[in-house]
ZAMAR-206227 format. One record per residue (C-alpha): residue in three letters; residue number from 0; x, y, z. Coordinates in steps of 0.25 Angstrom, whole numbers. Example, Ala and Ser with C-alpha at 12.3 -4.5 7.8 and 13.67 -1.06 7.14 Angstrom:
2
<kolro resn="ALA" resi="0" east="49" north="-18" up="31"/>
<kolro resn="SER" resi="1" east="55" north="-4" up="29"/>
END
This chain:
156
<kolro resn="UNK" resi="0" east="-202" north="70" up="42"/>
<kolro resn="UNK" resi="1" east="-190" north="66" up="34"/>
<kolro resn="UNK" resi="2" east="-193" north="75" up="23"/>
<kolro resn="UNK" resi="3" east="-196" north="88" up="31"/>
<kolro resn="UNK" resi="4" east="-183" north="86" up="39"/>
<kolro resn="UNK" resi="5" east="-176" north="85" up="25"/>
<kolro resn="UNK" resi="6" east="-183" north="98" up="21"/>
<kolro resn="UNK" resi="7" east="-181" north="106" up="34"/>
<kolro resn="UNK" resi="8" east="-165" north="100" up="32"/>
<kolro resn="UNK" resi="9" east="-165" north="106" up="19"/>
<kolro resn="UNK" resi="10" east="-172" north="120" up="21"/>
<kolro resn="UNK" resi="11" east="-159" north="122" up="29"/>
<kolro resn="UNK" resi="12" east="-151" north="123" up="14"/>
<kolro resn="UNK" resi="13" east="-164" north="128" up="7"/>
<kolro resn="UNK" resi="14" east="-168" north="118" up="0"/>
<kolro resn="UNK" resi="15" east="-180" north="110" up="7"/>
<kolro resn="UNK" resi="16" east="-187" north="118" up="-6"/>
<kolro resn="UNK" resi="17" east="-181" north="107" up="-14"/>
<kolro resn="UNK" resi="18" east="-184" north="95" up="-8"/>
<kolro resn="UNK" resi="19" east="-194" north="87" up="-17"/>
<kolro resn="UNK" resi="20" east="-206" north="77" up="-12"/>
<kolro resn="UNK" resi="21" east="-211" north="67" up="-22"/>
<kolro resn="UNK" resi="22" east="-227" north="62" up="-21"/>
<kolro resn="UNK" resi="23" east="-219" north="48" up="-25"/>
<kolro resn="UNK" resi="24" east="-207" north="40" up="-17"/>
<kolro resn="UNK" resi="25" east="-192" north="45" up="-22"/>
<kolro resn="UNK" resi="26" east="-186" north="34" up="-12"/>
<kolro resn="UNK" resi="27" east="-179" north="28" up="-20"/>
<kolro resn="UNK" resi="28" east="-167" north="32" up="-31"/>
<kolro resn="UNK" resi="29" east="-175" north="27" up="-41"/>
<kolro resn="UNK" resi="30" east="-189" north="35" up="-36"/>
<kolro resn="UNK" resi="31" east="-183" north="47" up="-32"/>
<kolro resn="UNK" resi="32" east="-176" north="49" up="-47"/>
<kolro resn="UNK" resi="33" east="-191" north="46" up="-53"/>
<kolro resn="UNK" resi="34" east="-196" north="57" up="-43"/>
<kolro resn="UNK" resi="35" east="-186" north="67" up="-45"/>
<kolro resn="UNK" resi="36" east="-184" north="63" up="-61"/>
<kolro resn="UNK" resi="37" east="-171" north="63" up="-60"/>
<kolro resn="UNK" resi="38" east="-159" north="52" up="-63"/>
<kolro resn="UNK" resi="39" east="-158" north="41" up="-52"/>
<kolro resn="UNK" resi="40" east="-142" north="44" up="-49"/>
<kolro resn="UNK" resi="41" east="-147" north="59" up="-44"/>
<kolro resn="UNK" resi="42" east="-155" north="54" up="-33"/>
<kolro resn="UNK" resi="43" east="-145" north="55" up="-19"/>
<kolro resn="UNK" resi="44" east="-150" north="43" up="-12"/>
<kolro resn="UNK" resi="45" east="-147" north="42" up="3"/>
<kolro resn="UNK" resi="46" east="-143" north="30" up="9"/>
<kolro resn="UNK" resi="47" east="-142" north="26" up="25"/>
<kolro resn="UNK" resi="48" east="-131" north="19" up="30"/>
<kolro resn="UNK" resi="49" east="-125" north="16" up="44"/>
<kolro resn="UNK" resi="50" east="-112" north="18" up="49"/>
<kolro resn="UNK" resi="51" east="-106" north="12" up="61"/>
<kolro resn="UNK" resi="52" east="-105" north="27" up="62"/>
<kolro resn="UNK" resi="53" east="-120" north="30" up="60"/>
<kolro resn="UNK" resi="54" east="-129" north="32" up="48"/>
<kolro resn="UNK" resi="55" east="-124" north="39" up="36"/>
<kolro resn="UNK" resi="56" east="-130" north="42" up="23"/>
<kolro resn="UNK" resi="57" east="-124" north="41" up="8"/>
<kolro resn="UNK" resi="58" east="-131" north="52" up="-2"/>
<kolro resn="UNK" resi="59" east="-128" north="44" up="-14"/>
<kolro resn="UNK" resi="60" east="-134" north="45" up="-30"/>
<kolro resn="UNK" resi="61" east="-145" north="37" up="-33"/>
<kolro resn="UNK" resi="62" east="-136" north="27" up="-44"/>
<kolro resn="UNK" resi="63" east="-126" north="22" up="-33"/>
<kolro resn="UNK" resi="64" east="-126" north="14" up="-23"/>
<kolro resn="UNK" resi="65" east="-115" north="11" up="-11"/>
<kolro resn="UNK" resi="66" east="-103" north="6" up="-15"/>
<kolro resn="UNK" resi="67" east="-100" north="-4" up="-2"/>
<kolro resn="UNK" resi="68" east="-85" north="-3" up="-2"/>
<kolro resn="UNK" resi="69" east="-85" north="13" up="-5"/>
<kolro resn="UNK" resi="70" east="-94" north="14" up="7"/>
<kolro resn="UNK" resi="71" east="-85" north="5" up="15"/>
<kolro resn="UNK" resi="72" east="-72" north="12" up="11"/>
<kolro resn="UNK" resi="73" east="-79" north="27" up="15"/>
<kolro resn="UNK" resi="74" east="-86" north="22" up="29"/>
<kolro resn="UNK" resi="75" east="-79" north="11" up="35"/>
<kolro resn="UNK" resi="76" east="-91" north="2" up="34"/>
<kolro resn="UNK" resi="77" east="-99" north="-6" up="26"/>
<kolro resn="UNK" resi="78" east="-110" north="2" up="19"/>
<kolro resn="UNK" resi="79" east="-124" north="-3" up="30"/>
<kolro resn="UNK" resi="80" east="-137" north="4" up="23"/>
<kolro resn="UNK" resi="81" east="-146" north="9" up="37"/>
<kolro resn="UNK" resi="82" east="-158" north="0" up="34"/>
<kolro resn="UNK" resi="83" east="-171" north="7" up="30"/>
<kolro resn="UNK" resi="84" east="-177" north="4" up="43"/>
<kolro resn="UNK" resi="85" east="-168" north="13" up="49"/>
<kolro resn="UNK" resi="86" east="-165" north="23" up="40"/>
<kolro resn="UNK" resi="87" east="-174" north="34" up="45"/>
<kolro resn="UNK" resi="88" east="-170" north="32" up="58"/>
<kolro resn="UNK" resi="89" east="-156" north="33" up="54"/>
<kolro resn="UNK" resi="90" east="-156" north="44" up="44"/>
<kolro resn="UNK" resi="91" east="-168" north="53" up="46"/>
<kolro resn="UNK" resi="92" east="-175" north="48" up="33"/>
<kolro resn="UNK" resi="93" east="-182" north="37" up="29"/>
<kolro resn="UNK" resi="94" east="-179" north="27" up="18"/>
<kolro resn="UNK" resi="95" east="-180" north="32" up="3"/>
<kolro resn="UNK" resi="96" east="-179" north="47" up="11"/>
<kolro resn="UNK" resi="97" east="-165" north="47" up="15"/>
<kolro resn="UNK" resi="98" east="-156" north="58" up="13"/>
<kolro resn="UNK" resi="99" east="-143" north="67" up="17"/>
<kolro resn="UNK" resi="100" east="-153" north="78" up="22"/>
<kolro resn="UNK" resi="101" east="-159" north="78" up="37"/>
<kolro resn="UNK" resi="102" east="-154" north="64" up="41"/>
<kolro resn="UNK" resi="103" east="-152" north="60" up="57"/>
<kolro resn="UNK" resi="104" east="-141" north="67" up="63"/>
<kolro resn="UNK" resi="105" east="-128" north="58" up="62"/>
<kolro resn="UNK" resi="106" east="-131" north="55" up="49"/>
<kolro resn="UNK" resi="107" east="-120" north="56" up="39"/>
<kolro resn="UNK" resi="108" east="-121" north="59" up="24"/>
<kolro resn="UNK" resi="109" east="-113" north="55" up="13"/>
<kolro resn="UNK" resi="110" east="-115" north="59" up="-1"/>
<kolro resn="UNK" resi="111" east="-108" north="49" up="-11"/>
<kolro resn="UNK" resi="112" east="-100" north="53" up="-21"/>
<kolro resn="UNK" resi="113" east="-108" north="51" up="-32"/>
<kolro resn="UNK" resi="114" east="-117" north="61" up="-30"/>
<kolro resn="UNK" resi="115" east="-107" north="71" up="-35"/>
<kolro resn="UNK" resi="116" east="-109" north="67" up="-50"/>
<kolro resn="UNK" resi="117" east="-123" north="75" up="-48"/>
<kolro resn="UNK" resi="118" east="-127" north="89" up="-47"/>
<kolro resn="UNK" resi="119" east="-138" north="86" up="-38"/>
<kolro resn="UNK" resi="120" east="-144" north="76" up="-33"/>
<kolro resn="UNK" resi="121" east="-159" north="71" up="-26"/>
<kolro resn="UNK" resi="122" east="-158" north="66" up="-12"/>
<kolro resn="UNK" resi="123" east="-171" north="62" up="-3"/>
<kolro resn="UNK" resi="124" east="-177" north="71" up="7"/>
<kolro resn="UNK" resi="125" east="-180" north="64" up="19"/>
<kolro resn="UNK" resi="126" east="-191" north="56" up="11"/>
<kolro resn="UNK" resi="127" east="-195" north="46" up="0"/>
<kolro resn="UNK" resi="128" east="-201" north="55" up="-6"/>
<kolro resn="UNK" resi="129" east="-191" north="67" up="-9"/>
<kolro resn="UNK" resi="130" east="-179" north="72" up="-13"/>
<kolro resn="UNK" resi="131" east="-171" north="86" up="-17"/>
<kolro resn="UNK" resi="132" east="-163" north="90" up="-29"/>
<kolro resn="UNK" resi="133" east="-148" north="95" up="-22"/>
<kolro resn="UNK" resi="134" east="-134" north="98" up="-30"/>
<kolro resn="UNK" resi="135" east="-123" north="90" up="-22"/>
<kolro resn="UNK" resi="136" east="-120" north="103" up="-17"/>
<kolro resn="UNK" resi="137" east="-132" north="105" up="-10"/>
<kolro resn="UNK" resi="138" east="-133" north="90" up="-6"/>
<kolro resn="UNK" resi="139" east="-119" north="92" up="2"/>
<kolro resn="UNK" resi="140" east="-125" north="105" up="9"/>
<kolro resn="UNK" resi="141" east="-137" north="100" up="12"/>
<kolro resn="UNK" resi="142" east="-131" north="86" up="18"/>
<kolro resn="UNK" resi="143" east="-122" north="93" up="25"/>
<kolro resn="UNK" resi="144" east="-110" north="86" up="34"/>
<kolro resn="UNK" resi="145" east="-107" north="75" up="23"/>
<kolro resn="UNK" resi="146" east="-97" north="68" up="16"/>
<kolro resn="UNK" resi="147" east="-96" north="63" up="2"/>
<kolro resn="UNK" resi="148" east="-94" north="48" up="0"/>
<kolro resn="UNK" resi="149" east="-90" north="38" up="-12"/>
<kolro resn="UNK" resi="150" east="-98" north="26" up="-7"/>
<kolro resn="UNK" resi="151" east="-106" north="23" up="-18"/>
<kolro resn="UNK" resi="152" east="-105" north="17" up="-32"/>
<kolro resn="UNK" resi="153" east="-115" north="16" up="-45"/>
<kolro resn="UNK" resi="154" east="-129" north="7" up="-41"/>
<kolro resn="UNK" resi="155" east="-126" north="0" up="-55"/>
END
């Protein structure tokens, strides 16, 4: 049900046409690129978190991870990952499916600095098994009310 949401999200800015499904499981950074054929670091990974203020997400490229103290610095708190078991609850999506597109109402998004290094980018859809090609510019439209963070740092 994820995936059609995402897709009824998207037709609103015309491009559900562009959302790709895969017969093979693109949960991961690592699957996704190999789906995709594309470069790990292109891959926009969504990760859950809570706030004391509720849940927010963090659009992030696949080659970084959170830097605790930048995450600290921007929202007051320690970084607290919504555990898988509550995710879809939380967001909307299930795990390996997360993404800034169709989440829960409430649900903040974030997209890290990093991601502007790119031209596009390959964000899920709702499923394990998706994702879409969008230049940041269409990523930010699409998102809609967010905010641009520097809370991660290279995975290596």
């Amino acid at each position: 049900m994820s995936l059609e949401n995402v897709k009824n999200y998207l037709g609103a800015f015309s491009l559900a046409d562009r959302v790709r499904e895969f017969p093979a499981s693109s949960a991961t950074v690592e699957l996704a690129a190999a789906a995709l054929g594309t470069a790990p670091e292109r891959i926009a990974k969504t990760m859950s978190f809570y706030l004391k203020s509720g849940p927010i997400v963090v659009v992030a490229a696949g080659d970084t991870k959170i830097d605790n103290a930048k995450f600290k610095a921007r929202f007051g708190e320690k970084a607290r990952m919504i555990p898988a078991a509550e995710v879809e609850c939380a967001t909307g999506h299930p795990v390996g499916g997360v993404c800034p597109f169709a989440l829960k109402e409430g649900v903040k998004v974030y997209l890290d600095e990093g991601l502007r290094r790119f031209e596009s980018v390959f964000p899920a859809c709702g499923s394990a098994h998706s994702a879409i090609e969008l230049k940041i510019e269409e990523l930010e439209r699409a998102v809609g009310a967010h905010e641009w963070a520097d809370v991660c740092r290279p995975a290596t």
